[in-house]
MARRORO-140492 format. One line per 2 residues: number of its first residue (from 1); their letters; for each residue x, y, z of C-alpha. Coordinates in nm, 4 decimals, decimal comma. Example, Ala and Ser with C-alpha at 12.3 -4.5 7.8 and 13.67 -1.06 7.14 Angstrom:
REM MARRORO-140492
1) as) 1,2300/-0,4500/0,7800; 1,3670/-0,1060/0,7140;
//
This chain:
REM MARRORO-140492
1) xx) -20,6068/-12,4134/5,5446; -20,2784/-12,3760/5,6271;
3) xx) -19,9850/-12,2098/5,4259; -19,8229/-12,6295/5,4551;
5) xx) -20,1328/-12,7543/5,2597; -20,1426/-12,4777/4,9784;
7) xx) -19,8085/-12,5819/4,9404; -19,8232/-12,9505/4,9439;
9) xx) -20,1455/-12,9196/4,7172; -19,9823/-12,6879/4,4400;
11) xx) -19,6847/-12,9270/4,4508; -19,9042/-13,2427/4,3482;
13) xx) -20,0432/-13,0379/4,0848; -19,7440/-12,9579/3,9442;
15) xx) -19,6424/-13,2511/3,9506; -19,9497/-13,4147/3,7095;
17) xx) -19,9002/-13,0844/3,4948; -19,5778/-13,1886/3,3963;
19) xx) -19,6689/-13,5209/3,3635; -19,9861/-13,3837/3,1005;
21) xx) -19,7325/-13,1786/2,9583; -19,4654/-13,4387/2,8349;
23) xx) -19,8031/-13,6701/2,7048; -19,8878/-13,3377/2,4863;
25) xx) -19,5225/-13,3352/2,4135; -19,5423/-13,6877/2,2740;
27) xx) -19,7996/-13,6601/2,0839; -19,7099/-13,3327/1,8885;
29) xx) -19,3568/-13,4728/1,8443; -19,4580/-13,8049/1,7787;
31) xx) -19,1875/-13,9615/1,9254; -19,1763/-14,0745/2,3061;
33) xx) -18,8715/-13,9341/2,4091; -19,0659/-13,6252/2,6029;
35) xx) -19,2168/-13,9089/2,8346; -18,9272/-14,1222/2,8756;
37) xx) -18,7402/-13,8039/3,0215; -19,0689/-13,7329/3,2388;
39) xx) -19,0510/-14,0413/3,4110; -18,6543/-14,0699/3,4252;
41) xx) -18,6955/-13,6931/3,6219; -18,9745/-13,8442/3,8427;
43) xx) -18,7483/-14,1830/3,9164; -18,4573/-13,9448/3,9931;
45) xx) -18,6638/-13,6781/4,2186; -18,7863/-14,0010/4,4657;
47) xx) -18,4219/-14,1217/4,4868; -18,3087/-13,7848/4,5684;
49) xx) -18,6105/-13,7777/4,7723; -18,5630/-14,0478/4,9561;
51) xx) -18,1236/-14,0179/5,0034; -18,2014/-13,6229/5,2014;
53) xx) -18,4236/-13,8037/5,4335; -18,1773/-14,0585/5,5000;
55) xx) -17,9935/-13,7232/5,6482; -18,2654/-13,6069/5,8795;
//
């Protein structure tokens, strides 16, 4: 396995750990606010995403 697919596999799961963490967020605050900034941080991160390709 290649150094590329460690990578690309630790980001992914990273990327669902934060997602379990806001949900475990939620539900100790009660309040939804911990997921509505989780998915407003994974909206931005594809636009971002998506705007330094566009400079390739």
């Amino acid at each position: 396995m290649t150094v590329s697919k460690i990578r690309s596999l630790l980001y992914s799961a990273a990327k669902y750990l934060g997602d379990f963490s806001a949900i475990a967020k939620a539900f100790t605050t009660g309040t939804a606010k911990p997921l509505i900034q989780r998915a407003g941080r994974r909206i931005y991160g594809k636009i971002a995403g998506r705007g330094f390709n566009f400079f390739k």
